[in-house]
PAVEX-70470 format. One record per residue: residue in three letters; x, y, z of N, C-alpha, C, O in turn. Coordinates in steps of 0.05 Angstrom, whole numbers, padded with zeros to 5 digits, always signed. Layout:
N
AlaXYZXYZXYZXYZ ...
END
This chain:
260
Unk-00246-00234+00444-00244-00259+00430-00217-00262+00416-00203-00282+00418 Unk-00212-00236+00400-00189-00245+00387-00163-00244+00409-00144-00258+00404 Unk-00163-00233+00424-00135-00231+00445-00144-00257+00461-00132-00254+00482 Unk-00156-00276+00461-00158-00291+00477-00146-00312+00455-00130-00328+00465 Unk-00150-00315+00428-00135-00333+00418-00105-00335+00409-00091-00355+00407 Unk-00096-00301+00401-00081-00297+00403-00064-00281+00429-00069-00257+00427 Unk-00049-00284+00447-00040-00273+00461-00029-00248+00454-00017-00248+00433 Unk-00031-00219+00472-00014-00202+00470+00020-00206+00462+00032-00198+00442 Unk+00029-00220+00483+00056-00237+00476+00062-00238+00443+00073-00221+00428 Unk+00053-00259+00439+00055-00266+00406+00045-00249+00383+00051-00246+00359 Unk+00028-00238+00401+00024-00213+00374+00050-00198+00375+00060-00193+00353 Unk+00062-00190+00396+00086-00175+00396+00107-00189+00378+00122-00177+00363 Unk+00107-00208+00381+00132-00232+00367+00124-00220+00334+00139-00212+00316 Unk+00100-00221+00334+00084-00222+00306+00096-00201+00297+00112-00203+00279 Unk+00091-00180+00308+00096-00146+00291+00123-00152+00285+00132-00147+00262 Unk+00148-00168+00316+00171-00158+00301+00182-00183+00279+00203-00181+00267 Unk+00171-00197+00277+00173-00212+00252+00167-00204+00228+00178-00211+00207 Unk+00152-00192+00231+00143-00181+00201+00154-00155+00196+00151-00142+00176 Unk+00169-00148+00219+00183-00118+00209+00209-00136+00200+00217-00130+00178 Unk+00222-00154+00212+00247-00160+00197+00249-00174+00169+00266-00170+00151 Unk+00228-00190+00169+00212-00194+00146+00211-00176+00122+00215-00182+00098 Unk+00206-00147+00134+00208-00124+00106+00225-00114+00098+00225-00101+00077 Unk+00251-00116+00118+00281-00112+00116+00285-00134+00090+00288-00128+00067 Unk+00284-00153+00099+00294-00177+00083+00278-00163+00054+00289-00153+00034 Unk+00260-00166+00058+00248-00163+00021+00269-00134+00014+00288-00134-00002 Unk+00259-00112+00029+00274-00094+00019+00309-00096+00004+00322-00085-00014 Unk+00312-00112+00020+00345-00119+00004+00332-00133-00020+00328-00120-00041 Unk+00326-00155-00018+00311-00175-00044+00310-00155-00063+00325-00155-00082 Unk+00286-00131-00057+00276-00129-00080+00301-00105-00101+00298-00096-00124 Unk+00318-00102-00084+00346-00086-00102+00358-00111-00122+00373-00105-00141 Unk+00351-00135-00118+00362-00148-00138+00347-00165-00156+00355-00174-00177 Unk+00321-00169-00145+00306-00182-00165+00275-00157-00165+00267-00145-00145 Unk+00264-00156-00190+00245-00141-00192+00221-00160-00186+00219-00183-00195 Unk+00201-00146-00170+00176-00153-00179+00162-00151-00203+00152-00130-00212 Unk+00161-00183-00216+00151-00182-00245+00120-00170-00250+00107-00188-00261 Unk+00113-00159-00249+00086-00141-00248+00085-00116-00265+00105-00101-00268 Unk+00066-00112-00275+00050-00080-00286+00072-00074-00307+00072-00087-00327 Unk+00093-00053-00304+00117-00044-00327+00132-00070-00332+00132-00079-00355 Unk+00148-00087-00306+00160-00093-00306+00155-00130-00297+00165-00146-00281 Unk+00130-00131-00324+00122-00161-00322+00141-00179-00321+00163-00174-00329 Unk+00136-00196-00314+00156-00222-00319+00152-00251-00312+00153-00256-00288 Unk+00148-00272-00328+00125-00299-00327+00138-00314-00311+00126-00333-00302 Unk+00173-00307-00301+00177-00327-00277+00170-00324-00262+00184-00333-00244 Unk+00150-00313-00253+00134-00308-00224+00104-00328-00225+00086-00331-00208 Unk+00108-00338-00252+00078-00361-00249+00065-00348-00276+00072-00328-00289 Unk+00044-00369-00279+00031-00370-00301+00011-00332-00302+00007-00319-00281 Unk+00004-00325-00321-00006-00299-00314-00035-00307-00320-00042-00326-00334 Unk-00056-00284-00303-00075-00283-00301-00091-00257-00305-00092-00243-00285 Unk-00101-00251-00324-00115-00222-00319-00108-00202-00310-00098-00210-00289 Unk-00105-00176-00310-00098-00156-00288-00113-00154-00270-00107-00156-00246 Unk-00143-00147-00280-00171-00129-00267-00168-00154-00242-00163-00150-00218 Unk-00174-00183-00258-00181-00208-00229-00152-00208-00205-00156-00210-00181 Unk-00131-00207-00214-00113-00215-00200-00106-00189-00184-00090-00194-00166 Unk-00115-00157-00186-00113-00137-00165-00142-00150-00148-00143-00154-00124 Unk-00162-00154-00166-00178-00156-00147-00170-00174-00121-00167-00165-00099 Unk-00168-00210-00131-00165-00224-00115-00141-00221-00096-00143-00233-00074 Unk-00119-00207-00102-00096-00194-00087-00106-00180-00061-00101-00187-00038 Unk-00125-00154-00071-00127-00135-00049-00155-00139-00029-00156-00129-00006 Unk-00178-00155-00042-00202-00162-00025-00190-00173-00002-00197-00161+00018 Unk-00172-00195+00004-00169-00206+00028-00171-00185+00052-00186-00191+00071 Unk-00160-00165+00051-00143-00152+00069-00176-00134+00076-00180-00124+00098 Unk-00194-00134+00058-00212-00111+00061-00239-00128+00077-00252-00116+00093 Unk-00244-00155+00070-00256-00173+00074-00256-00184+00114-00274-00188+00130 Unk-00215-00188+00120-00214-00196+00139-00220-00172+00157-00226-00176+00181 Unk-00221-00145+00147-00218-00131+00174-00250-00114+00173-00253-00095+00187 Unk-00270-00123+00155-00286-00122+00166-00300-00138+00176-00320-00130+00188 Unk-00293-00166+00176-00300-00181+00197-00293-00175+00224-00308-00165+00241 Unk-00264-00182+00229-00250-00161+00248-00262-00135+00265-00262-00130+00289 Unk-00274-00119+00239-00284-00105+00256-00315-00108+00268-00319-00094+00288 Unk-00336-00124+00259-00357-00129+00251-00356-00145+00289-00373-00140+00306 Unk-00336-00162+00292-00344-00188+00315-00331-00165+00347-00335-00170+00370 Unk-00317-00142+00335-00300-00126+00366-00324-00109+00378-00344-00101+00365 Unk-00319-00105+00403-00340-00098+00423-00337-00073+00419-00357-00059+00422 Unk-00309-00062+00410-00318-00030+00400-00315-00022+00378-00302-00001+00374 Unk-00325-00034+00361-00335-00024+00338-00354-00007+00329-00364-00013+00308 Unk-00362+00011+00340-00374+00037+00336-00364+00060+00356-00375+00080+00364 Unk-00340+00050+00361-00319+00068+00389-00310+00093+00365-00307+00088+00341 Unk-00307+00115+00374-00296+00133+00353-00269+00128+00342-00261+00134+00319 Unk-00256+00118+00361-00222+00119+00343-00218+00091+00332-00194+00087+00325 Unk-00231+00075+00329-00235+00048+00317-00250+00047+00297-00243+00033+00277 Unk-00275+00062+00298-00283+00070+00280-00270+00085+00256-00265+00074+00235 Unk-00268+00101+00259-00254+00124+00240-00227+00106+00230-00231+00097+00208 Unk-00199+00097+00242-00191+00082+00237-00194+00068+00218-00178+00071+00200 Unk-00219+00045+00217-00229+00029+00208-00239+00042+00175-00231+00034+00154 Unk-00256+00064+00179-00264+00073+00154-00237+00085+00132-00237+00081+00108 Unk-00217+00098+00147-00199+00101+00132-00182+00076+00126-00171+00081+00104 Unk-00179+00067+00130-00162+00033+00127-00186+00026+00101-00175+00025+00079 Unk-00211+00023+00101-00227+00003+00086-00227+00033+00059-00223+00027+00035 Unk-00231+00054+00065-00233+00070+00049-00212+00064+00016-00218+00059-00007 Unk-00189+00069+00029-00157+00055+00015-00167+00031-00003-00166+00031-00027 Unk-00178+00010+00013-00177-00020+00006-00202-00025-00012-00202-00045-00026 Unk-00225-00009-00013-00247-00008-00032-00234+00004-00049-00221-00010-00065 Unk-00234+00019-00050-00218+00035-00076-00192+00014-00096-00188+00011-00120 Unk-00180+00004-00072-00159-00012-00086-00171-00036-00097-00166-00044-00119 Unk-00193-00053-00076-00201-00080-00086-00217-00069-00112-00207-00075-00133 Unk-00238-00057-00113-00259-00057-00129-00262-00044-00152-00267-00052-00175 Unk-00258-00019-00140-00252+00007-00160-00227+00007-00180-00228+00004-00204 Unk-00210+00011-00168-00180+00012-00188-00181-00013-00202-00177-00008-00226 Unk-00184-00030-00200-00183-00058-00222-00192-00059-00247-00182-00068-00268 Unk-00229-00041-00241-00243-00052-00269-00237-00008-00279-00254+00004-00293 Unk-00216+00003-00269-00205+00027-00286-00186+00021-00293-00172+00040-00303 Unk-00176-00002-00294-00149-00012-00315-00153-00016-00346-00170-00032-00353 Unk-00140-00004-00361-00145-00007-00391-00125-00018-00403-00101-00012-00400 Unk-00136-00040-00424-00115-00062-00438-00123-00089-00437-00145-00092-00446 Unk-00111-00109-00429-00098-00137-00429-00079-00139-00424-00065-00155-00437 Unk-00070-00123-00403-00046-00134-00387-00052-00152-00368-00074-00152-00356 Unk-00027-00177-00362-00028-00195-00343-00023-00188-00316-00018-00164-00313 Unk-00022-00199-00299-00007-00209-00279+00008-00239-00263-00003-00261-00263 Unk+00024-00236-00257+00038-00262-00254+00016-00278-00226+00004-00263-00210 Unk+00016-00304-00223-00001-00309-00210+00010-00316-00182-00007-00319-00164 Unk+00038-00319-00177+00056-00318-00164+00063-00286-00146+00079-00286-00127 Unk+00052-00267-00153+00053-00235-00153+00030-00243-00138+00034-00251-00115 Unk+00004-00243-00149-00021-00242-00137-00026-00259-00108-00041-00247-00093 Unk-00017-00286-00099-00017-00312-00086+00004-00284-00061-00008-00269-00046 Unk+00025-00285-00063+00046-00262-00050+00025-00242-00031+00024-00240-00007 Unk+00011-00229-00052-00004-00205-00036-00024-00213-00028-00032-00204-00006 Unk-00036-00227-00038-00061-00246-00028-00057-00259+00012-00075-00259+00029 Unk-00028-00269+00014-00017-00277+00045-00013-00249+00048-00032-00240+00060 Unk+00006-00230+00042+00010-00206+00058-00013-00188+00060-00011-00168+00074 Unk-00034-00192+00049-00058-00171+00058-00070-00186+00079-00077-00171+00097 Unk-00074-00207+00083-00084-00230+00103-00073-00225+00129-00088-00223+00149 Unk-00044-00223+00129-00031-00222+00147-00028-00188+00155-00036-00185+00178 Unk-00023-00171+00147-00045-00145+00148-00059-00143+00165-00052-00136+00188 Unk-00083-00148+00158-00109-00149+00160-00100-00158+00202-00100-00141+00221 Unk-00097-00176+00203-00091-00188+00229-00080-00169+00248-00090-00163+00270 Unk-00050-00158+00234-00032-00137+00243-00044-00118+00254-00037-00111+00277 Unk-00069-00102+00239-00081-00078+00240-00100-00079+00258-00100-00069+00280 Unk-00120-00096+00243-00154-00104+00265-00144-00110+00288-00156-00099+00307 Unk-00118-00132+00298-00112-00146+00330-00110-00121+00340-00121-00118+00362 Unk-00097-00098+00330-00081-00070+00350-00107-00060+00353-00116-00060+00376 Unk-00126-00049+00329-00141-00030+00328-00163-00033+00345-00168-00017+00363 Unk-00177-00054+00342-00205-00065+00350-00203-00088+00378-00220-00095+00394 Unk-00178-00094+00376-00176-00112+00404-00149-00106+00429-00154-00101+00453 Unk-00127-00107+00419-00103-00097+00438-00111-00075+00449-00116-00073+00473 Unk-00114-00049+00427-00110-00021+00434-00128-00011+00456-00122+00004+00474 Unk-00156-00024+00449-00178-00013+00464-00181-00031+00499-00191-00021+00519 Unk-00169-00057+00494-00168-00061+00519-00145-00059+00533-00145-00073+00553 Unk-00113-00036+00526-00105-00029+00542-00113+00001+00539-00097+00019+00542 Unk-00136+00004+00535-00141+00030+00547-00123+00064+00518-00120+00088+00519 Unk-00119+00047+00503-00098+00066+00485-00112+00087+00478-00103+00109+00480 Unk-00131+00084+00469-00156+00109+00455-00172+00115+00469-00196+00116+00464 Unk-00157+00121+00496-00171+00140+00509-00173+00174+00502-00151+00183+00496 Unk-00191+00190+00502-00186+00210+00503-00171+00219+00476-00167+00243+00473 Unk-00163+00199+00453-00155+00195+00432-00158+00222+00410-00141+00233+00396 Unk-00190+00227+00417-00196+00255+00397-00185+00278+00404-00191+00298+00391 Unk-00165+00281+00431-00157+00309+00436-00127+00312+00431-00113+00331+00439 Unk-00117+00284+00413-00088+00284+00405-00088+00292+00378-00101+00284+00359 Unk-00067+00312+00383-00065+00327+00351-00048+00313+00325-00045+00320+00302 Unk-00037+00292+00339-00024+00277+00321-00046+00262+00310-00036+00249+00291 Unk-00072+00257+00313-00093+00249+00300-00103+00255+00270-00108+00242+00250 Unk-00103+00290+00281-00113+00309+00258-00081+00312+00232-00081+00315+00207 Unk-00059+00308+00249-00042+00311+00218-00032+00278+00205-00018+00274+00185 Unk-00039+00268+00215-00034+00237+00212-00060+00234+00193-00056+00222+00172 Unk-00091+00244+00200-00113+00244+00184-00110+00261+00158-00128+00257+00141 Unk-00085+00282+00150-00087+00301+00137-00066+00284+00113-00069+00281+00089 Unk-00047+00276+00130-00025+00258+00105-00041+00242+00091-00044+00247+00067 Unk-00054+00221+00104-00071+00202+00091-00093+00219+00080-00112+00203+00082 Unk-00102+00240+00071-00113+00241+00049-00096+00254+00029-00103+00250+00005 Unk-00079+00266+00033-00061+00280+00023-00048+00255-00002-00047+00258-00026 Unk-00040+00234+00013-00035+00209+00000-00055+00193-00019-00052+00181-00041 Unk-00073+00198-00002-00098+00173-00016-00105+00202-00043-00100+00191-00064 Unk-00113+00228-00048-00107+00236-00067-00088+00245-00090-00092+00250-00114 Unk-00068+00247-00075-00043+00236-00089-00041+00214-00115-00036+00215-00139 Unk-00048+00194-00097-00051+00163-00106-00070+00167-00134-00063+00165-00157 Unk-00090+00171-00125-00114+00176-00144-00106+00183-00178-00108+00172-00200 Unk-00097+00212-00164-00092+00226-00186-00067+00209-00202-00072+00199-00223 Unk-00049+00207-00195-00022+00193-00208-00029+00172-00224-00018+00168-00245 Unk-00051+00153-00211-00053+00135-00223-00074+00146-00255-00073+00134-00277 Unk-00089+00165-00250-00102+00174-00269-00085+00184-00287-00088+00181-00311 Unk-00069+00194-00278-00047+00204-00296-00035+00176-00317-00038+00174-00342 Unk-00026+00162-00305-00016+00143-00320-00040+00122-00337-00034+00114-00359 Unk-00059+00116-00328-00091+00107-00344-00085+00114-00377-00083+00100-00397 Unk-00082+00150-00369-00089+00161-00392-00066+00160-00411-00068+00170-00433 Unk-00045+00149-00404-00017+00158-00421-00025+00152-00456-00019+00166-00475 Unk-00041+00126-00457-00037+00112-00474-00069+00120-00484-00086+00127-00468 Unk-00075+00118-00518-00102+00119-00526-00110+00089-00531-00092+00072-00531 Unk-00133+00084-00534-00141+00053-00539-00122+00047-00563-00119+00064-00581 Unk-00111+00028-00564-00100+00016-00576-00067+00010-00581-00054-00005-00596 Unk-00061+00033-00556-00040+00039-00572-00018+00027-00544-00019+00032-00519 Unk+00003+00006-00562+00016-00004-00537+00048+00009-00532+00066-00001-00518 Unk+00049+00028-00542+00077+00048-00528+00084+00053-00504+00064+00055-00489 Unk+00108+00058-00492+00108+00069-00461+00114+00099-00466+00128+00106-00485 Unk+00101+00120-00446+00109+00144-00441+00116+00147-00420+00113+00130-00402 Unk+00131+00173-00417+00136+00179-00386+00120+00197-00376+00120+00221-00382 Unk+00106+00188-00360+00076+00206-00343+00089+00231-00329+00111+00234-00318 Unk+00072+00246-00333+00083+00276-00337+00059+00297-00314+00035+00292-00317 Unk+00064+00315-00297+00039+00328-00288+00035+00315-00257+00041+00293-00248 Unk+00021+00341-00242+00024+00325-00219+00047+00320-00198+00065+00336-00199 Unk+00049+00298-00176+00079+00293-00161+00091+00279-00185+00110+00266-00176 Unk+00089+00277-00205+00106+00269-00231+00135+00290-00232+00159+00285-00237 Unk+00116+00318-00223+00144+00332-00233+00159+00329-00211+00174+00348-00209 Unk+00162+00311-00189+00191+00311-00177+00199+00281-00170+00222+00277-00160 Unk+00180+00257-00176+00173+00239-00165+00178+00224-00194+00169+00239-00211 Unk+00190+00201-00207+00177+00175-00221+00160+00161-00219+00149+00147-00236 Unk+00154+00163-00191+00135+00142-00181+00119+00157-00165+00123+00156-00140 Unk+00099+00174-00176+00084+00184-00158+00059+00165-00146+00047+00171-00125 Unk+00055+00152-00155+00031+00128-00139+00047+00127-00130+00057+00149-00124 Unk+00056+00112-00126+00074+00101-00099+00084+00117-00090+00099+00102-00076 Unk+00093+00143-00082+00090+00156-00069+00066+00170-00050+00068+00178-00027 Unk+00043+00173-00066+00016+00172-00052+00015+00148-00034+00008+00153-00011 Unk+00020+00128-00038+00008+00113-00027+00029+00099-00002+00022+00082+00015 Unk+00058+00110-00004+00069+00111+00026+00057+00137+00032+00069+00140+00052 Unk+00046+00154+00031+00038+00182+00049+00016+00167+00064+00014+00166+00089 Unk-00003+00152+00041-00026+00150+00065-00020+00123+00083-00040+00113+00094 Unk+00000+00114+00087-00002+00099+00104+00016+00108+00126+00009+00104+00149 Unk+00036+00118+00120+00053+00143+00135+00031+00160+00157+00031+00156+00181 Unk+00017+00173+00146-00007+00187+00154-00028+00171+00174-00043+00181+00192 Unk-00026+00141+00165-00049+00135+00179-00035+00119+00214-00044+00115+00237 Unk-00004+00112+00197+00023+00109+00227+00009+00129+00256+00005+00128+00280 Unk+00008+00143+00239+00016+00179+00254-00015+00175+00269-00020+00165+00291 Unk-00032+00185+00248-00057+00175+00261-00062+00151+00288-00069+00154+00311 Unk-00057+00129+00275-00059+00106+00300-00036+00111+00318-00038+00108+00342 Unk-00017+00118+00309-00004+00111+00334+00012+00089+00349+00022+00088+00372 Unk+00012+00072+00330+00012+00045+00336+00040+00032+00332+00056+00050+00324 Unk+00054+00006+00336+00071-00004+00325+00058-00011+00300+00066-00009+00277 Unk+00037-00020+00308+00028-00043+00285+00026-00029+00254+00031-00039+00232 Unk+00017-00003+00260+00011+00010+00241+00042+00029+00226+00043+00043+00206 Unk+00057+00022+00240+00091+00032+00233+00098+00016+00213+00104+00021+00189 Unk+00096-00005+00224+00102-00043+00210+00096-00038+00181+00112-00039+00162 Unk+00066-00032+00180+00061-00035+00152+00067-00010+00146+00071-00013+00122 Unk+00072+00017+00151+00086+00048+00145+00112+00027+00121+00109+00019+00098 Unk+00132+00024+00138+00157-00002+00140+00149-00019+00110+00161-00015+00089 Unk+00132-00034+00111+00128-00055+00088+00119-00034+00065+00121-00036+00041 Unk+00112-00022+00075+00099-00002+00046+00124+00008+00024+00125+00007-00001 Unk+00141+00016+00045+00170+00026+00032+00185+00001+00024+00187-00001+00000 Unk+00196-00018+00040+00202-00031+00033+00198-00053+00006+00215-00064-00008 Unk+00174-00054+00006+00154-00063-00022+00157-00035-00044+00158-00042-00068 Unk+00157-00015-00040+00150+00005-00064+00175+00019-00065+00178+00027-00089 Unk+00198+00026-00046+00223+00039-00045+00243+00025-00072+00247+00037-00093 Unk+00250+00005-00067+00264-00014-00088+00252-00022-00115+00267-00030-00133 Unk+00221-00020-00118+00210-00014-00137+00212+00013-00157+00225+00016-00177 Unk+00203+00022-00150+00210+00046-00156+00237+00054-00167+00237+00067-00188 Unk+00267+00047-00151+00281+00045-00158+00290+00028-00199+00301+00034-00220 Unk+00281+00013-00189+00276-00009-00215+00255+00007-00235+00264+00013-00257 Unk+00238+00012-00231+00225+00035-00251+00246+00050-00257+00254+00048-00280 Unk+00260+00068-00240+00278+00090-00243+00294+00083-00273+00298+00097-00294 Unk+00302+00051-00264+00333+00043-00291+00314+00039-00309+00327+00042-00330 Unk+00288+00034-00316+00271+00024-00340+00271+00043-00349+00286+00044-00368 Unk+00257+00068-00344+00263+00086-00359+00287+00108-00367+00289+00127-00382 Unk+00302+00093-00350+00322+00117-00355+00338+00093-00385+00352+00099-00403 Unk+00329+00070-00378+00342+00048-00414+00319+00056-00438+00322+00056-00463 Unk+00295+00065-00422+00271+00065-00453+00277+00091-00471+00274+00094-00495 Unk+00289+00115-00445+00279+00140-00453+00304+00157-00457+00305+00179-00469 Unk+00329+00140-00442+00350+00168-00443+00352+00189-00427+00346+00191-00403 Unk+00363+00206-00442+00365+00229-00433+00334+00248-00439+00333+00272-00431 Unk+00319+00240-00447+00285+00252-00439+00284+00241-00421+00264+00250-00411 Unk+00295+00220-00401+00276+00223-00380+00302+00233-00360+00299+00252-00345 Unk+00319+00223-00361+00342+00236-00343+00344+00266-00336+00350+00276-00314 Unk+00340+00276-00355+00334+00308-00357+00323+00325-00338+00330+00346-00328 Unk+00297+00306-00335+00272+00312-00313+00277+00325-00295+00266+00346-00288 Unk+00305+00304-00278+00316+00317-00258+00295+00303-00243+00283+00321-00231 Unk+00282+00274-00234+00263+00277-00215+00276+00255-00196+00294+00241-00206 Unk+00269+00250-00163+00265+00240-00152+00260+00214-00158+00257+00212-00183 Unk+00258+00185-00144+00251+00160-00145+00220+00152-00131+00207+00133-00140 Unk+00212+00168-00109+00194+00163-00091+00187+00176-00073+00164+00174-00065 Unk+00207+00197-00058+00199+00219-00047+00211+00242-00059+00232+00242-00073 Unk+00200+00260-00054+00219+00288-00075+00235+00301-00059+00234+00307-00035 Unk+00252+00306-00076+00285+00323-00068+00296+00305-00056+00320+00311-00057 Unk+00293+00282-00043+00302+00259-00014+00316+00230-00039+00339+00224-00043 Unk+00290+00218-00050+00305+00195-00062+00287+00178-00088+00297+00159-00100 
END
């Protein structure tokens, strides 16, 4: 159904659009920050909640591709399957879970949220068209379980997805109720990393590249960095203006360790 509305053709057009697409932001985001989380900022739109605006941000993406996967003829195929659970695994955790473990009254810009709200949408499309419809009817996952790039591509992505976990726990806790100071999160890929979420969270999609196999799944490998590389960066100068030479000291990394 879905390759019949969309052509193979255009899906191809699709992936490389959206890979040049992440080029482009990636320059962008070296000069303007995404106003969000540390590095709020109200010209991005009126703000809204944190907990609602991750939610309504990240459900799209979790929403379309279980539909996606719910209407494909092989959806209980093993490598679509599994696939599928690791992809939704990520995106529960992100839509549902991580939101209402946010502590405070911090905003978000609503302009931020509207942004990820289209790019998980468009996602969602990227991923489910390869996984659940292209891949399986050219035959790609065949024999799929006896490729070992499966098993270390499955190993990054958890490697990442607990990564992620923890970092972000790490940072939860910096602060006691009440108290609105910044620290520098300490423990963990902290010690080589600033940005260890975001570094978890290019592993597991890195990992899950590897795993699929795919262009499609490169694309967003690609947007991941591109979206979190230059971020990160921009974290890098915030703290290195809040903190000095305590945080310069560190000696750490931006996003991957020893690399950048």
């Amino acid at each position: 159904m879905f390759s019949e509305i969309i052509s193979l053709e255009c899906y191809n057009t699709f992936l490389v659009v959206m890979a040049a697409i992440a080029l482009v932001v990636f320059v962008a985001l070296y000069f303007v920050e995404a106003g969000y989380g540390y590095l709020f900022n109200p010209k991005f739109g009126f703000p809204v909640p944190n907990k609602v605006g991750w939610v309504l941000m990240e459900c799209p993406v979790f929403i379309a591709m279980a539909i996606l996967w719910w209407l494909s003829p092989v959806k209980f195929e093993t490598a679509p399957l599994l696939l599928f659970i690791i992809f939704q695994t990520h995106y529960f955790q992100r839509s549902f879970i991580f939101p209402m473990l946010i502590r405070g009254n911090s905003k978000m810009p609503v302009g931020i949220m509207l942004m990820g709200m289209v790019f998980n949408t468009l996602n969602a499309i990227m991923q489910g068209g390869w996984i659940f419809y292209y891949g399986p009817e050219m035959g790609y996952y065949d024999d799929w379980m006896s490729k070992p790039y499966i098993y270390i591509g499955v190993a990054i992505f958890l490697f990442g997805f607990i990564t992620n976990l923890h970092s972000d726990y790490i940072i939860r806790n910096l602060r006691k109720p009440g108290d609105t100071k910044h620290y520098i999160p300490k423990g963990g890929m902290f010690r080589y990393v600033s940005s260890a979420n975001y570094f978890g969270e290019f592993m597991e999609w890195v990992g899950f590249a590897i795993a699929s196999w795919s262009w499609a799944s490169a694309v967003f490998a690609w947007w991941t960095f591109a979206n979190l590389g230059p971020r990160s960066a921009s974290l890098y100068k915030r703290y290195e203006r809040e903190f000095g030479e305590e945080f310069t000291s560190l000696n750490r990394k931006r996003i991957i360790p020893f690399i950048y």
